[in-house]
C-alpha positions in Angstrom: -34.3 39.5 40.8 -31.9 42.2 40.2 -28.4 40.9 38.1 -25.3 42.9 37.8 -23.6 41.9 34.8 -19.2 42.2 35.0 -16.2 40.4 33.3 -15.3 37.9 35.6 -12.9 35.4 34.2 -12.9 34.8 30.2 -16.0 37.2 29.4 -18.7 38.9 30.7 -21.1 37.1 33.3 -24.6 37.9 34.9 -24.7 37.6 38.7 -27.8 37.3 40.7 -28.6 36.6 44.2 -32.2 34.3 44.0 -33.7 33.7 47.3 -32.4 30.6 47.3 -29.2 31.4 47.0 -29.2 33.7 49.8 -30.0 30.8 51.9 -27.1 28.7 50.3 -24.9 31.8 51.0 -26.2 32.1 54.6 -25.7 28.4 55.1 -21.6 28.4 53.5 -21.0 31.4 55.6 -22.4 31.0 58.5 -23.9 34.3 58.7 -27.2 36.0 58.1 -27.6 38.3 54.9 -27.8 41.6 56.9 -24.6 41.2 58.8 -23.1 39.9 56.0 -24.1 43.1 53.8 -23.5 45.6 56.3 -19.6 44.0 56.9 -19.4 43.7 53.4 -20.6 47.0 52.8 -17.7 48.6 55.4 -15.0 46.3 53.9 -15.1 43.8 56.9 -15.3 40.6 54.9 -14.0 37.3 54.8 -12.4 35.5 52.1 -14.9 32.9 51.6 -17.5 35.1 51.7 -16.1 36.8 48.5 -15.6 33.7 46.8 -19.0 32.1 48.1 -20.7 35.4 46.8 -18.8 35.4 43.4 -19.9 31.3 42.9 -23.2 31.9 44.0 -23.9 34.8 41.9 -22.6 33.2 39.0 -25.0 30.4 39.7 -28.1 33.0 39.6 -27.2 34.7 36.9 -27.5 31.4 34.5 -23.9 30.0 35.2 -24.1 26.1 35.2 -22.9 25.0 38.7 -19.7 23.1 37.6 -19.0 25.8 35.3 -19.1 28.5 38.0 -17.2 26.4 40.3 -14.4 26.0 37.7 -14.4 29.5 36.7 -13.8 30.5 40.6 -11.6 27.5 41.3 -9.4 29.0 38.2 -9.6 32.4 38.1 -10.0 33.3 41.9 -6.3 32.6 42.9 -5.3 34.9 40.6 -6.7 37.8 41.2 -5.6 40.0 44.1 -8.4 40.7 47.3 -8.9 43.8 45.6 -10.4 42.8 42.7 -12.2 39.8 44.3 -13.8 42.7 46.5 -15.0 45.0 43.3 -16.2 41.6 42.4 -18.0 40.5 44.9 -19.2 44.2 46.1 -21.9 45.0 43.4 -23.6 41.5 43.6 -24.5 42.4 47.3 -25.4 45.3 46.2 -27.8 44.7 43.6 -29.7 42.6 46.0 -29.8 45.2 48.5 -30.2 47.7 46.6 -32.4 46.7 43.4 -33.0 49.7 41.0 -36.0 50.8 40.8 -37.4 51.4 37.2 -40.4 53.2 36.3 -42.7 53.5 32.9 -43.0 57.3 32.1 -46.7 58.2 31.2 
């Protein structure tokens, strides 16, 4: 799975989106992962579904749940939409939009 890798809280964290997580984040949010994306993508969001992508991702990426709980528990109400959103954005996007990586011969 494609992981994004940002500071988020007290260092640098990986963030990935597994395919179970996508179906976790489907199931807190209520809404399938296309919709979701595409509102994302034109800034049309709601506030749980930053945090729920944020936890999530954290999750993937290696983050022991209770750990990535506390760091969004913690950290989130501190931080302004904003930066939740720059967050939140690349996570989606790197699930989307994997990179695409090729051997040269």
């Amino acid at each position: 799975m494609p992981e994004h890798r940002q500071f988020f809280g007290d260092s640098e964290k990986a963030f990935t989106l597994t395919p179970d997580l996508v179906l976790e984040l489907e199931r807190k949010t209520g809404a399938g992962i296309g919709g979701l994306s595409r509102r994302f993508f034109a800034g049309d969001f709601r506030f749980n579904e930053l945090t729920e992508v944020i936890r999530l991702g954290l999750i993937g990426g290696g983050t022991d749940p209770e750990e990535a709980d506390a760091l969004v528990t913690a950290y989130l109400p501190r931080m302004a939409v904003t930066e939740l959103y720059a967050v939140a954005l690349p996570v989606l996007e790197a699930l989307m939009f994997p990179k695409v990586t090729t051997d040269a011969a």
